[in-house]
py3Dmol code that shows the C-alpha trace and the ligand (Angstrom):
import py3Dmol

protein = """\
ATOM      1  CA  UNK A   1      70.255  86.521  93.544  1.00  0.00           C
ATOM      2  CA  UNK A   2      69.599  89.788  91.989  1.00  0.00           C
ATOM      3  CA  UNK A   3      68.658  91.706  95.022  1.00  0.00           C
ATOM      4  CA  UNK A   4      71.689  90.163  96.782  1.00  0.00           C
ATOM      5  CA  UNK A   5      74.213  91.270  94.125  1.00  0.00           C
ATOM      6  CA  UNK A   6      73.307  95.018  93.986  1.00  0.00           C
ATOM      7  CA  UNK A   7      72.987  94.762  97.935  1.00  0.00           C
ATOM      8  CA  UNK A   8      77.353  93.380  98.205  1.00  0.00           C
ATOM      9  CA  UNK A   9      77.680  95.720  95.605  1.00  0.00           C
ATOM     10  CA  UNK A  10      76.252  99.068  97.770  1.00  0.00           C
ATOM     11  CA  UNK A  11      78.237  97.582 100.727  1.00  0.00           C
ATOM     12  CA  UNK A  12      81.801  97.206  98.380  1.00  0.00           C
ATOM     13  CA  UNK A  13      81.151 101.102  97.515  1.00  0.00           C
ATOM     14  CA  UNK A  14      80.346 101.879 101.124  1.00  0.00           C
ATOM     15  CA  UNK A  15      83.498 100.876 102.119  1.00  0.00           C
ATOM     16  CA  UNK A  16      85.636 102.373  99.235  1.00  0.00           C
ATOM     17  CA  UNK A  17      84.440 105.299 100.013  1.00  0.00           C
ATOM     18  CA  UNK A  18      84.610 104.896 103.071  1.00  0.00           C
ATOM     19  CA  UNK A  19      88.324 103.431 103.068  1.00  0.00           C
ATOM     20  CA  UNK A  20      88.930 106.866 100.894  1.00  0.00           C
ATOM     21  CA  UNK A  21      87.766 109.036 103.119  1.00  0.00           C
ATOM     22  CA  UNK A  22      89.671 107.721 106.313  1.00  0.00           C
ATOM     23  CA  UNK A  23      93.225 107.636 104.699  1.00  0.00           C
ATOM     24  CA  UNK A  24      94.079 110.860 105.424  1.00  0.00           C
ATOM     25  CA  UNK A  25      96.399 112.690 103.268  1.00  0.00           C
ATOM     26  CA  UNK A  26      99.278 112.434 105.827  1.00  0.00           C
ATOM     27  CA  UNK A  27      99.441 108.665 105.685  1.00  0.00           C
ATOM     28  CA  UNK A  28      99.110 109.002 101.587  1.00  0.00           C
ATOM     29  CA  UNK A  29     102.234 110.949 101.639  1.00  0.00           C
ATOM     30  CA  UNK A  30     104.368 108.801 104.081  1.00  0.00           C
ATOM     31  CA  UNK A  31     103.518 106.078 102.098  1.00  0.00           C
ATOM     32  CA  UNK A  32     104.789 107.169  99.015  1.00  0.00           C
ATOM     33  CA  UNK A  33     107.957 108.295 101.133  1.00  0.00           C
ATOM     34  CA  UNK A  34     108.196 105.157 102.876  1.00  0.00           C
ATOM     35  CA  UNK A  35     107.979 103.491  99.069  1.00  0.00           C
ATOM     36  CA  UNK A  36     110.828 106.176  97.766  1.00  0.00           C
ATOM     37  CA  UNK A  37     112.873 105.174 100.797  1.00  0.00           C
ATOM     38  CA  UNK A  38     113.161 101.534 100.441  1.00  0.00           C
ATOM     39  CA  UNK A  39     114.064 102.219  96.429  1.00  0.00           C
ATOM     40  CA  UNK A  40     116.625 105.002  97.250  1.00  0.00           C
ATOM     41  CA  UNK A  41     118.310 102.595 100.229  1.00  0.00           C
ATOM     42  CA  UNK A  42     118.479  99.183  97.646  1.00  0.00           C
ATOM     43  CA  UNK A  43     119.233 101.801  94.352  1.00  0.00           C
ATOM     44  CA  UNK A  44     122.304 103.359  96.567  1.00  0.00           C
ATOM     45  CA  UNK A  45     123.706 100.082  97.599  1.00  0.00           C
ATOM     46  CA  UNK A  46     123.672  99.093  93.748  1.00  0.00           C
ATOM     47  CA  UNK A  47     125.199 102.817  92.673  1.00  0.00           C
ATOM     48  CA  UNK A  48     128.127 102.046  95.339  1.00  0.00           C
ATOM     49  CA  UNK A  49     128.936  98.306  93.616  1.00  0.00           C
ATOM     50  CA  UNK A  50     128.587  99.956  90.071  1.00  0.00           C
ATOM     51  CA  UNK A  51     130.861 102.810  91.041  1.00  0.00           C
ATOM     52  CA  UNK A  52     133.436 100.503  92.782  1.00  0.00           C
ATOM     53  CA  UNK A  53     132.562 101.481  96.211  1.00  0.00           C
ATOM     54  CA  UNK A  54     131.531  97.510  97.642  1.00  0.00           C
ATOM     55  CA  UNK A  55     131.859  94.820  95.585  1.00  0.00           C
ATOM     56  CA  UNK A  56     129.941  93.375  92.938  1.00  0.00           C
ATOM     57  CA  UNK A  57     127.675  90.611  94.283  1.00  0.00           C
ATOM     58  CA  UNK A  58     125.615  89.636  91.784  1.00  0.00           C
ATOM     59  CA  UNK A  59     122.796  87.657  93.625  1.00  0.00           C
ATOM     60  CA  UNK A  60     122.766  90.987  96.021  1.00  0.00           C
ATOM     61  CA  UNK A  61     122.190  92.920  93.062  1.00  0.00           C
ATOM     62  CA  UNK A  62     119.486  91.017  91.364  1.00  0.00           C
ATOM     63  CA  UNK A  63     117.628  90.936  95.044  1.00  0.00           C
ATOM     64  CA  UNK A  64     117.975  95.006  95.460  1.00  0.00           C
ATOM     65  CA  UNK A  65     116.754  95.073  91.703  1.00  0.00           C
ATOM     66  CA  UNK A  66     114.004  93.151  92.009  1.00  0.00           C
ATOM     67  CA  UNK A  67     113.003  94.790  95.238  1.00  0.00           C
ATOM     68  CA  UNK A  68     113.088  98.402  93.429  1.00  0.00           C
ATOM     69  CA  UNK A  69     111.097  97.070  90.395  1.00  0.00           C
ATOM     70  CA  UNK A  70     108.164  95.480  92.778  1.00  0.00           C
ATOM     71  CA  UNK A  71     108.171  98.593  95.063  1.00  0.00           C
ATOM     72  CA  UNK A  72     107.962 101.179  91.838  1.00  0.00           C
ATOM     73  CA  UNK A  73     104.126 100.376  91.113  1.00  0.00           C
ATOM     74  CA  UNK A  74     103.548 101.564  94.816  1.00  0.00           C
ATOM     75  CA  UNK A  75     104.260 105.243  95.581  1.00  0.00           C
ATOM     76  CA  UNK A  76     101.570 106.756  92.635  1.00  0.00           C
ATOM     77  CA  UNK A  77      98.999 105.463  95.094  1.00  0.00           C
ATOM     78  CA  UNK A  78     100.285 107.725  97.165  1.00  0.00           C
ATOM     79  CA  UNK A  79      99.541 111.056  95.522  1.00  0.00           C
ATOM     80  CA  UNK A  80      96.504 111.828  95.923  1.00  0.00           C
ATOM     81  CA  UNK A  81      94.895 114.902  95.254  1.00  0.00           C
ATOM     82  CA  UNK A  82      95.792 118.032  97.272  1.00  0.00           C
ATOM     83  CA  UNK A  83      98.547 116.511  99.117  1.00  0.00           C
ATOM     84  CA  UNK A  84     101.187 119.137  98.287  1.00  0.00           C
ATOM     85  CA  UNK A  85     101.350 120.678 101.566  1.00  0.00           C
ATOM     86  CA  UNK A  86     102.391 119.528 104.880  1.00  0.00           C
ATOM     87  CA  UNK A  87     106.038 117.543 105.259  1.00  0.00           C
ATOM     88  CA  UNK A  88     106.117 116.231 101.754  1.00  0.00           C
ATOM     89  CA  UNK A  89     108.924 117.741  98.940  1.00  0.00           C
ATOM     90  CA  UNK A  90     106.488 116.904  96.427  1.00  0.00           C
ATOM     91  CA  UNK A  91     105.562 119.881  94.351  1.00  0.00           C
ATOM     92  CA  UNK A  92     102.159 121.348  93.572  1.00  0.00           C
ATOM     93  CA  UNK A  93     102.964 121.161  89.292  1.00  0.00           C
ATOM     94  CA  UNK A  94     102.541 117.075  90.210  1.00  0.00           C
ATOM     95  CA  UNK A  95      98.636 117.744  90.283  1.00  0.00           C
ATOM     96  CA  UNK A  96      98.498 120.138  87.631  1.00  0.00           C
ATOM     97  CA  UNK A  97     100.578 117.781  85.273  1.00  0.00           C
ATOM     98  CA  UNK A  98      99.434 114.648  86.708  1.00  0.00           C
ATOM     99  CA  UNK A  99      99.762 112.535  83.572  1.00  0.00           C
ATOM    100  CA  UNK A 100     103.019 114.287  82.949  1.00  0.00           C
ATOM    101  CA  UNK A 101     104.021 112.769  86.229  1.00  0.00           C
ATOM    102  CA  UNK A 102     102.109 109.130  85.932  1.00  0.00           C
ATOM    103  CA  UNK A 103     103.994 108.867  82.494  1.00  0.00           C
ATOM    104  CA  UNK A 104     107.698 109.457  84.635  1.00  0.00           C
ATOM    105  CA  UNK A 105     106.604 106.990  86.837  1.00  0.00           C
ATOM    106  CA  UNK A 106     105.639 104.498  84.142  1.00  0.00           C
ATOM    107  CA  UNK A 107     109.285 104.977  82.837  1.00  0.00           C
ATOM    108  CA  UNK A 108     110.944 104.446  85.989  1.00  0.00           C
ATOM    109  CA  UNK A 109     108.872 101.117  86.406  1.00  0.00           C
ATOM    110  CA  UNK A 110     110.226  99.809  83.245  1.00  0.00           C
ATOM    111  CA  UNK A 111     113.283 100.717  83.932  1.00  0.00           C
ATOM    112  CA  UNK A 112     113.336  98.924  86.759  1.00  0.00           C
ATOM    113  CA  UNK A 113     111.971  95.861  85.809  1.00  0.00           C
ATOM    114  CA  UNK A 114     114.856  96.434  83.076  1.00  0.00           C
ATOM    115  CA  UNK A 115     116.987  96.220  85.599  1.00  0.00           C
ATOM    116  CA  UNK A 116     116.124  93.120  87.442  1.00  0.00           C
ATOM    117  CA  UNK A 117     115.458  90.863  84.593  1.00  0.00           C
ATOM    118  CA  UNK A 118     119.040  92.223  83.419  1.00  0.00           C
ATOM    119  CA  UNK A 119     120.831  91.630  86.920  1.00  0.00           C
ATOM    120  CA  UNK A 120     119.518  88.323  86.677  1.00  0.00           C
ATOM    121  CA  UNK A 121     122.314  87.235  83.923  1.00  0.00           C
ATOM    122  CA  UNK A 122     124.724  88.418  85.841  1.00  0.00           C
ATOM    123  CA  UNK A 123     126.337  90.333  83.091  1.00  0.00           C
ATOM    124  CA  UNK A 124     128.194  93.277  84.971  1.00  0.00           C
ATOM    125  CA  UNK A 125     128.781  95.233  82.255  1.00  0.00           C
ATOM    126  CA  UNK A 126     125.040  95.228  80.918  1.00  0.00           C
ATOM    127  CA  UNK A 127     123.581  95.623  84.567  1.00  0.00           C
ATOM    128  CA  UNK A 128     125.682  98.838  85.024  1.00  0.00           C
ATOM    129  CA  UNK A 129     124.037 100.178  82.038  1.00  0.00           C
ATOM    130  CA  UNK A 130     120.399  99.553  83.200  1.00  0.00           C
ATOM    131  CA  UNK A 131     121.303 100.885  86.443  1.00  0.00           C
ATOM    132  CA  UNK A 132     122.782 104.109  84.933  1.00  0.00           C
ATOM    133  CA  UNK A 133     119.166 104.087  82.971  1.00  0.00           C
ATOM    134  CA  UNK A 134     117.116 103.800  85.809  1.00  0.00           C
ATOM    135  CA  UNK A 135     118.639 106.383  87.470  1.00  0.00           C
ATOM    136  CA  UNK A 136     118.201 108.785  84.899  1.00  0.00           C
ATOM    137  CA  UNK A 137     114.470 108.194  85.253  1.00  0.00           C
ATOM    138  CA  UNK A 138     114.415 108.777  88.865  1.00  0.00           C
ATOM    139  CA  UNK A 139     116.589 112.018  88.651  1.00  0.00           C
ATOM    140  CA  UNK A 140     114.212 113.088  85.530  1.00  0.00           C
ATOM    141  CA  UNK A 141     111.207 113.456  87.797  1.00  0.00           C
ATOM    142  CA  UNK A 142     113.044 114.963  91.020  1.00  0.00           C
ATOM    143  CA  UNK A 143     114.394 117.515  88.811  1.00  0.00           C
ATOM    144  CA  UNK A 144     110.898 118.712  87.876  1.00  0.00           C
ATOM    145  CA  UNK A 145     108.551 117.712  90.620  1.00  0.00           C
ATOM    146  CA  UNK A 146     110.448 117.567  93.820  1.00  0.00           C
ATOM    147  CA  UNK A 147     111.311 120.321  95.942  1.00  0.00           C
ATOM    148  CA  UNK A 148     114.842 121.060  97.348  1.00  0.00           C
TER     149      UNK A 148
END
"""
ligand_1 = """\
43
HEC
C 107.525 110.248 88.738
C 108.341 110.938 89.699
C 109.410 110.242 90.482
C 110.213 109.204 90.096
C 110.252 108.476 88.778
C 111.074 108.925 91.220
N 110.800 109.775 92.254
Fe 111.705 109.772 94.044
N 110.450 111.224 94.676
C 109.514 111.874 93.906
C 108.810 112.858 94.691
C 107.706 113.772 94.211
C 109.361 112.793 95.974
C 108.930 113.620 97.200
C 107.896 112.785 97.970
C 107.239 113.585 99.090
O 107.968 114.076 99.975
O 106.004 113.713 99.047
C 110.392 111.764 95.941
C 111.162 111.403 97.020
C 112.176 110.453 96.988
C 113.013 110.101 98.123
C 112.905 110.685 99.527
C 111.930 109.826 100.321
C 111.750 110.301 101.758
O 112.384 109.698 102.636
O 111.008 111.270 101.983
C 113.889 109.138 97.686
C 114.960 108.436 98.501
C 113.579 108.894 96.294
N 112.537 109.706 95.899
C 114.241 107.962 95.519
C 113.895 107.670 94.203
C 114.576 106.692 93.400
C 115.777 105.866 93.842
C 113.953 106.682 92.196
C 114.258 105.870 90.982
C 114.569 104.482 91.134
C 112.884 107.656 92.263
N 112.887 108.238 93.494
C 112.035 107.932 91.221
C 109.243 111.626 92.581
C 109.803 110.607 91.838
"""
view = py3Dmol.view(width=600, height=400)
view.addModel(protein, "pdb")
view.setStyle({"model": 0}, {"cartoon": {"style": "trace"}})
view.addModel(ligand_1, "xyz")
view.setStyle({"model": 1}, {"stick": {}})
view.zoomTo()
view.show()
């Protein structure tokens, strides 16, 4: 039993490493774009009913809310070490501040879970405020960490 637990266990860290080794940097860094991307196209549709530009659909809200919150605990998977360079706007103070950064993030997740466990009342008035709140969070960490 012994021999056979400390044997799965070499295998498991043969293939984390190995897992770790194979995702290159370039798929690391569209992921975290391709997890940026699906908040920034649900967060805009909600900015457009909260400024008056589509109507306010409450179920449609609460969906794009809860989409954003899930998909915020993805993209800090994304940035690994070293991946400053190549087609990414991320900016190389992200690794020298990382828990500057992983502290932004953590805000933006609760803001966003904020959000969708607000929406989810269907007060208007209150969801427009935790909308305004997340996006303070997101513009927080562009300001600092992502390039122009
Ligand atoms: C903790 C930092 C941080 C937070 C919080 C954050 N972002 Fe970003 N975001 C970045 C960085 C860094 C990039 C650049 C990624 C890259 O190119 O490597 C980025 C890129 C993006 C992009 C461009 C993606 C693409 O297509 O390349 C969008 C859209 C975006 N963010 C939307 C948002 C929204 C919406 C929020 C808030 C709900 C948010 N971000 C919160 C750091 C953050």
């Amino acid at each position: 039993m012994k021999r056979y637990l400390f044997g799965s266990l070499g295998l498991l860290m043969l293939i984390v490493t190995g897992v770790a080794s194979a995702q290159s940097i370039e798929k690391a860094i569209k992921y975290r774009q391709g997890a940026f991307a699906v908040m920034g196209w649900n967060f805009g549709a909600i900015v457009d009913m909260i400024k008056g530009k589509r109507p306010f659909d409450q179920e449609d809200f609460a969906r794009r809310a809860k989409i954003i919150s899930d998909v915020s605990l993805a993209p800090i998977e994304g940035f690994l070490t070293e991946s400053s360079e190549g087609q990414t706007k991320s900016k190389f103070e992200i690794w020298e501040n990382f828990a500057d950064f992983e502290g932004k993030m953590k805000l933006m997740q609760e803001a966003a879970l904020n959000l969708s466990v607000v929406s989810l009342s269907g007060d208007y008035d209150a969801s427009k405020r935790a909308a305004i709140k997340l996006g303070k969070t997101c513009k927080s960490c562009h300001d600092e960490y992502r390039k122009k």
